[in-house]
DRENBA-38137 format. One line per field, with one value per residue: chain; residue number from 1; x, y, z of N, C-alpha, C in turn; residue in three letters. Coordinates in steps of 0.1 Angstrom, whole numbers, plus 5000, padded with zeros to 4 digits. Each point is the difference from the previous one (the first is absolute). Example, Ala and Ser with C-alpha at 12.3 -4.5 7.8 and 13.67 -1.06 7.14 Angstrom:
<tises>
ch (A,A) $
i (1,2) $
n_u (5132,4996) $
n_v (4943,5011) $
n_w (5078,4993) $
ca_u (4991,5009) $
ca_v (5012,5011) $
ca_w (5000,5000) $
c_u (5009,4992) $
c_v (5012,5011) $
c_w (5000,5008) $
aa (ALA,SER) $
</tises>
This chain:
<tises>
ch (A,A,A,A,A,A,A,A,A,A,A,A,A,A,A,A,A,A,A,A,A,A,A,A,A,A,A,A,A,A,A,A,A,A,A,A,A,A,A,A,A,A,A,A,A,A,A,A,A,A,A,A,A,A,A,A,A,A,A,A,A,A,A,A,A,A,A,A,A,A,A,A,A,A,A,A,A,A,A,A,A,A,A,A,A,A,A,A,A,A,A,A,A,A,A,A,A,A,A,A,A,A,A,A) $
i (1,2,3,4,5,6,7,8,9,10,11,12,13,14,15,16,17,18,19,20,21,22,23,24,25,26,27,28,29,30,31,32,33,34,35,36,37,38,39,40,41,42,43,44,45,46,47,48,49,50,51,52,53,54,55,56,57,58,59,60,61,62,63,64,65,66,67,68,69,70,71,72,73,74,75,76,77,78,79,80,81,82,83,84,85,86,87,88,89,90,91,92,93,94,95,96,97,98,99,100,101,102,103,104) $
n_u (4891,4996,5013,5002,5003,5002,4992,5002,5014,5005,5003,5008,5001,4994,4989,5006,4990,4990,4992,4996,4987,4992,4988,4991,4992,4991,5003,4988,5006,4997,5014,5009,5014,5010,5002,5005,5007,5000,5003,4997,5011,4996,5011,4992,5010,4987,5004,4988,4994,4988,4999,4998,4992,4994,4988,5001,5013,4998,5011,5003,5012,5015,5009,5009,5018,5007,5000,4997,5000,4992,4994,4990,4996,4990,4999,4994,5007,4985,5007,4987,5012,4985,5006,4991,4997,4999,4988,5001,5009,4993,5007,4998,5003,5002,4998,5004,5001,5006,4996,5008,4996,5009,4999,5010) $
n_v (4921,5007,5007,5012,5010,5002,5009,4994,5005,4989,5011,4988,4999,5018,4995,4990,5005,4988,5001,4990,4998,4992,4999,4983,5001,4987,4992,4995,4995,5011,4994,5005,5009,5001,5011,5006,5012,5010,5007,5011,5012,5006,5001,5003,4990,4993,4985,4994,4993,4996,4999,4992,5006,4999,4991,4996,5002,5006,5002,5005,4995,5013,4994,5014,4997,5013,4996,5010,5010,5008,4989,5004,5013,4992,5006,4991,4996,4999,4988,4990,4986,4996,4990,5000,4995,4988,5002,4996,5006,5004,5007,5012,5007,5012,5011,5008,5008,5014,5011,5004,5007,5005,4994,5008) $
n_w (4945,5008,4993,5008,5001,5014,5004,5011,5000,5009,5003,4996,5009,5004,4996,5008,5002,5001,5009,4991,5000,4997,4993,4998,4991,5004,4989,4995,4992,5003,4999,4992,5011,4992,5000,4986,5008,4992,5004,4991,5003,4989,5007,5013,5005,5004,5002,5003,5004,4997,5012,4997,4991,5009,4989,5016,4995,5010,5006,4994,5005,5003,5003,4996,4992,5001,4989,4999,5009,5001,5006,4994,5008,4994,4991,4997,4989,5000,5000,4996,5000,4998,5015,4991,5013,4993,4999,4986,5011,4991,4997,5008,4986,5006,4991,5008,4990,5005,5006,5011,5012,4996,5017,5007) $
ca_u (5004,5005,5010,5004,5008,4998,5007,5018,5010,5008,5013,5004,5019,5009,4996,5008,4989,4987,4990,4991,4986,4989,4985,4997,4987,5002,4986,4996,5009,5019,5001,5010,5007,5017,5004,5016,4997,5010,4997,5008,5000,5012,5012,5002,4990,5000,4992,4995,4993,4993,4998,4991,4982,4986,4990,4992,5007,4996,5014,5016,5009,5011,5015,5007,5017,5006,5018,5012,4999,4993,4985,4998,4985,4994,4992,5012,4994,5000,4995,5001,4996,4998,4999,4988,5001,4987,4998,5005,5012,5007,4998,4999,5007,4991,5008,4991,5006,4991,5011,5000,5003,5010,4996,5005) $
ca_v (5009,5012,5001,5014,5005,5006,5016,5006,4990,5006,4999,4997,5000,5009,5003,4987,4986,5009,4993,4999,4992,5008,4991,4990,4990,4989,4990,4988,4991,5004,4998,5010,5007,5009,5011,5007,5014,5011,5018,5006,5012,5007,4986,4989,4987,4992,4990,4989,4992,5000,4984,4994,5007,4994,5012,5000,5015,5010,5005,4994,5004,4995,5013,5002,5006,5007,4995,5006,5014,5004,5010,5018,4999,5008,4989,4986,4991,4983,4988,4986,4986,4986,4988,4991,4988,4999,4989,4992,4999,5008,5018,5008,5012,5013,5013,5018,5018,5005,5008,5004,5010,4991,5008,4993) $
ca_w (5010,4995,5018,4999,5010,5009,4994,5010,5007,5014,4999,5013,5004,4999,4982,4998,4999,4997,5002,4991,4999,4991,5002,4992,4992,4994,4993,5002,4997,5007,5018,5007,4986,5002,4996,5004,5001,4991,5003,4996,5002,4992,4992,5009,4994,5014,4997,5010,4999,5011,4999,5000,5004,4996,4994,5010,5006,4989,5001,5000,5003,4993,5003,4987,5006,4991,4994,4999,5004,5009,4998,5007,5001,4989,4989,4995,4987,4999,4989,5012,4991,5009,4989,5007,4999,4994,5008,4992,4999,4989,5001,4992,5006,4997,5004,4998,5002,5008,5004,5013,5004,5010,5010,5014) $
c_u (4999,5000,4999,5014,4991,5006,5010,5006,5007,5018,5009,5019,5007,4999,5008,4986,4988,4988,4985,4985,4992,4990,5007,4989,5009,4990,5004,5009,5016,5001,5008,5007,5014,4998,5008,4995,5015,4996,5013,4999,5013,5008,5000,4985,4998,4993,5000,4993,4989,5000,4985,4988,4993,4991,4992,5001,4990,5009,5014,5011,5013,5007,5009,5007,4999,5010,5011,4991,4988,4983,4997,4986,4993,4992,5014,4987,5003,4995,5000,4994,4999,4999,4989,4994,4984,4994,5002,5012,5011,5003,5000,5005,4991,5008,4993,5013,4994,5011,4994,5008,5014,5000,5009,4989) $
c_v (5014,5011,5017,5003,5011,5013,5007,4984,5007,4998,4996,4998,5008,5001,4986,4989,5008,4988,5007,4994,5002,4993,4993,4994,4989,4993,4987,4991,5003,4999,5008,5006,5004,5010,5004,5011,5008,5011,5007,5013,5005,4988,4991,4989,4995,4988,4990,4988,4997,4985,4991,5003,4986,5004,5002,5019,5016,5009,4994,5011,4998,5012,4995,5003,5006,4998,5014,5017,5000,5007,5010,4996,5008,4985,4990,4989,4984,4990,4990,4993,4990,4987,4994,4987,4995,4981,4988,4998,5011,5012,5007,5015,5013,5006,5014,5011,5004,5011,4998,5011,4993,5012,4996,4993) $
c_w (4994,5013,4995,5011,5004,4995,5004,4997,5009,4993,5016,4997,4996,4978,4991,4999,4995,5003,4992,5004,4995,5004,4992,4997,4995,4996,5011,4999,5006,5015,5003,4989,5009,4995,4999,4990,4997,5007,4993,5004,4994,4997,5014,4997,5013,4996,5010,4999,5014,5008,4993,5006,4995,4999,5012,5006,4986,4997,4993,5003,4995,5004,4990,5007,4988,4994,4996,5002,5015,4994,5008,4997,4985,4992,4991,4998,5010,4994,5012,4988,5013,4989,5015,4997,4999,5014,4993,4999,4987,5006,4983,5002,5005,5008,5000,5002,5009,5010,5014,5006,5015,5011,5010,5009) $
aa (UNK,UNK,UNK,UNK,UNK,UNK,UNK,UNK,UNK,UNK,UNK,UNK,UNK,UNK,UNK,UNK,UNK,UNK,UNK,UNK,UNK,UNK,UNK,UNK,UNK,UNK,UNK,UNK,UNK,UNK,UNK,UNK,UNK,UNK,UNK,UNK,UNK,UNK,UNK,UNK,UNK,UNK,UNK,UNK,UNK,UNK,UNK,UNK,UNK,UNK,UNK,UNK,UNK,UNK,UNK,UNK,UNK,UNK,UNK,UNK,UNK,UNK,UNK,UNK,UNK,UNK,UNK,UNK,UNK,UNK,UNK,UNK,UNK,UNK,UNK,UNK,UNK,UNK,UNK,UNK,UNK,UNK,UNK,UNK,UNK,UNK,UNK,UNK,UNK,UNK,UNK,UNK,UNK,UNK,UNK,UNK,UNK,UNK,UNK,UNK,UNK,UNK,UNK,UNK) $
</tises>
């Protein structure tokens, strides 16, 4: 797999959430993937997880709760670790850095 974010995130519930997507490349041998996704902005933290992509989707998705302040609109640090799933039944991990622009 290899996944990016999308260059905006949407800030949603009044700066209490944050909906995240990006593209996805998959190999051959992968059927799918979870996502779970960090956005940082100063000391507010937002984390989520996507449902279940399959490598059929060129997209993945994921909404984040904020655990403790309010996002605002600007640039904020993101990290996404997938555990992907292999057609042999194994998984495997992958992860990407990467910043986005948080937008009402």
């Amino acid at each position: 797999m290899k996944g990016q974010f999308d260059d905006t995130a949407r800030i949603v519930s009044s700066g209490a959430g944050l909906e995240v997507t990006g593209p996805a490349e998959w190999e051959p041998d992968e059927s799918g993937a979870v996502i779970h996704v960090r956005v940082k902005q100063e000391q507010v933290v937002a984390t989520g997880d996507s449902a279940y992509t399959p490598s059929s989707a060129t997209t993945w998705s994921a909404r984040l709760t904020v655990h403790s302040g309010t996002l605002e609109p600007g640039v904020a640090d993101a990290k996404a670790r997938a555990t992907v799933s292999l057609n042999d039944g194994h998984t495997e991990p992958y992860s990407w850095p990467d910043t986005v622009d948080l937008v009402p």
